[in-house]
N, C-alpha and C positions, 0 to 999 in steps of 0.2 A: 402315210405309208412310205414318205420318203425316208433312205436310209443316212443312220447316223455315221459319220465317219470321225468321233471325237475320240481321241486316244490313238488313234492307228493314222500310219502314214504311208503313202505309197513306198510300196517296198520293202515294208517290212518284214512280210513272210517270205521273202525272194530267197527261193533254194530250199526252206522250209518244210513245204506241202506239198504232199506226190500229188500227180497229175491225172493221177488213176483214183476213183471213186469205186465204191460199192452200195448197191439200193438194194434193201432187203435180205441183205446176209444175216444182220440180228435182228432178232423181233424187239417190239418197242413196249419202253415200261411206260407210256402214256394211253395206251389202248391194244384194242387189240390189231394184229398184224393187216387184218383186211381193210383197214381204217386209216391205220397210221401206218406211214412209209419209213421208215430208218434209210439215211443216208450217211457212209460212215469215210471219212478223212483220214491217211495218215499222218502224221505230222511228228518232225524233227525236233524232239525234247519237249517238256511241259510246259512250259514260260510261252512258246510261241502257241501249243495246243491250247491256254488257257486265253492267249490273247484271239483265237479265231471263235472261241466258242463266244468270248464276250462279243465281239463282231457281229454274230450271227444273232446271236439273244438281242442286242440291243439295233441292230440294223433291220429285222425284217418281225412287225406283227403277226404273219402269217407262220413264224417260226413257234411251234408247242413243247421241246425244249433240245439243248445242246449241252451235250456234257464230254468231259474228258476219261478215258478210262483210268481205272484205279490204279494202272501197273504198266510196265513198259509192255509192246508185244514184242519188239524185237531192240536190239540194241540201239539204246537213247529214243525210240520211235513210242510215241504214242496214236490211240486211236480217237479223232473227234467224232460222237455219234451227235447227228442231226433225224430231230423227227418233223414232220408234216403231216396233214390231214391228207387225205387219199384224195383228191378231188378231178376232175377236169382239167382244169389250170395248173396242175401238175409238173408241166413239161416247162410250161414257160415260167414258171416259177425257179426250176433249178437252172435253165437259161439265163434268167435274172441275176442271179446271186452268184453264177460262175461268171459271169460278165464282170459284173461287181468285184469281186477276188482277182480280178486280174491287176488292180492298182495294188493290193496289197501283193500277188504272189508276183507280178510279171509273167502269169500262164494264163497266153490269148486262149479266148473261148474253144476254138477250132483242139488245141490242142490237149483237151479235158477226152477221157475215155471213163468208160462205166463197165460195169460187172454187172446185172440184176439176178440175182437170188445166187445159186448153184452154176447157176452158166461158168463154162468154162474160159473164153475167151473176153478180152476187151472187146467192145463198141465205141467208135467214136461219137463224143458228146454232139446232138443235133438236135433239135426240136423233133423232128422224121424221127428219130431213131428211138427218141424217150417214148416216142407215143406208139412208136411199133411196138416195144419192150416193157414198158414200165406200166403197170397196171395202174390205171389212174378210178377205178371205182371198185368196191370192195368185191360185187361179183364178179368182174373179171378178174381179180385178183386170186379167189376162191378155183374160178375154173380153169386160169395157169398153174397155180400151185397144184391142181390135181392131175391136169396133163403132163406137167414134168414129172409127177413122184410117178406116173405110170409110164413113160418114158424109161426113166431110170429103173424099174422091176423088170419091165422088155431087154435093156440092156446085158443086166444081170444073167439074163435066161440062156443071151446069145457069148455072151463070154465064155464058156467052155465050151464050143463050137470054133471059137474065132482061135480059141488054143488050138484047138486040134489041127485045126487047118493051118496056122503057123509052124506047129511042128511036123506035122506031114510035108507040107512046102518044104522044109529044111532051113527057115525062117529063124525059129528057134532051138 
């Protein structure tokens, strides 16, 4: 399980790869979403997106696969989607592999943030924080993804309340 580092050299994703991750924003075309984790990179032009997916495919067994997306999302920016099995070991798996990335990107571990699903803000990358956040077994996965979707209908309910009250205040 030790990782390959043939082809890549320290530094050469440096300025490359944003620092910000997202878990779970796509669903994975290797299984279903309560199973498998999608973990998605963006990254500055194809050439270096094509060289972190090789990275990622040939440095880690536990990786089920990494692809580039078909198109740009934003100007010259592509998206790496990384999948993984849901499992326990989870947290210290992406612990590993941001470690790892830091020879290629120059972005110390500490300095990695996460998105999981919908959430709106960053988290900083932690072992603590993956395991508070990131559903590591398919039933927890199943009873987050139902508390945020009920979450977000309560929201929905109270927004034209939260108007009223802002224009009333003289807010808006």
């Amino acid at each position: 399980m030790r990782k390959l580092f043939e082809g890549a050299r320290a530094g050469d994703l440096n300025y490359l790869i944003s620092s910000k991750i997202h878990i779970d924003e796509y669903e994975s075309k290797m299984g279903k979403p309560a199973s498998v984790v999608t973990i998605t990179f963006k990254v500055k032009q194809r050439e270096p997106a094509l060289d972190l997916v090789s990275f990622l495919e040939n440095g880690y067994d536990w990786v089920l696969d990494a692809d580039v997306s078909t198109g740009e999302v934003e100007d010259g920016e592509f998206l790496v989607f990384l999948e993984l099995q849901r499992r326990a070991d989870l947290p210290q798996k992406i612990m590993s592999m941001l470690k790892d990335l830091q020879h290629l990107t120059n972005i110390k571990p500490g300095r990695w943030k996460f998105k999981w699903y919908k959430q709106r803000g960053y988290n900083p990358v932690s072992l603590e924080n993956l395991r508070d956040t990131v559903p590591t077994s398919p039933n927890r996965y199943k009873d987050d993804i139902e508390s945020h979707r009920q979450v977000e209908e309560k929201s929905k309910d109270l927004l034209p309340a939260i108007e009223d009250l802002k224009r009333l205040s003289g807010i808006k």
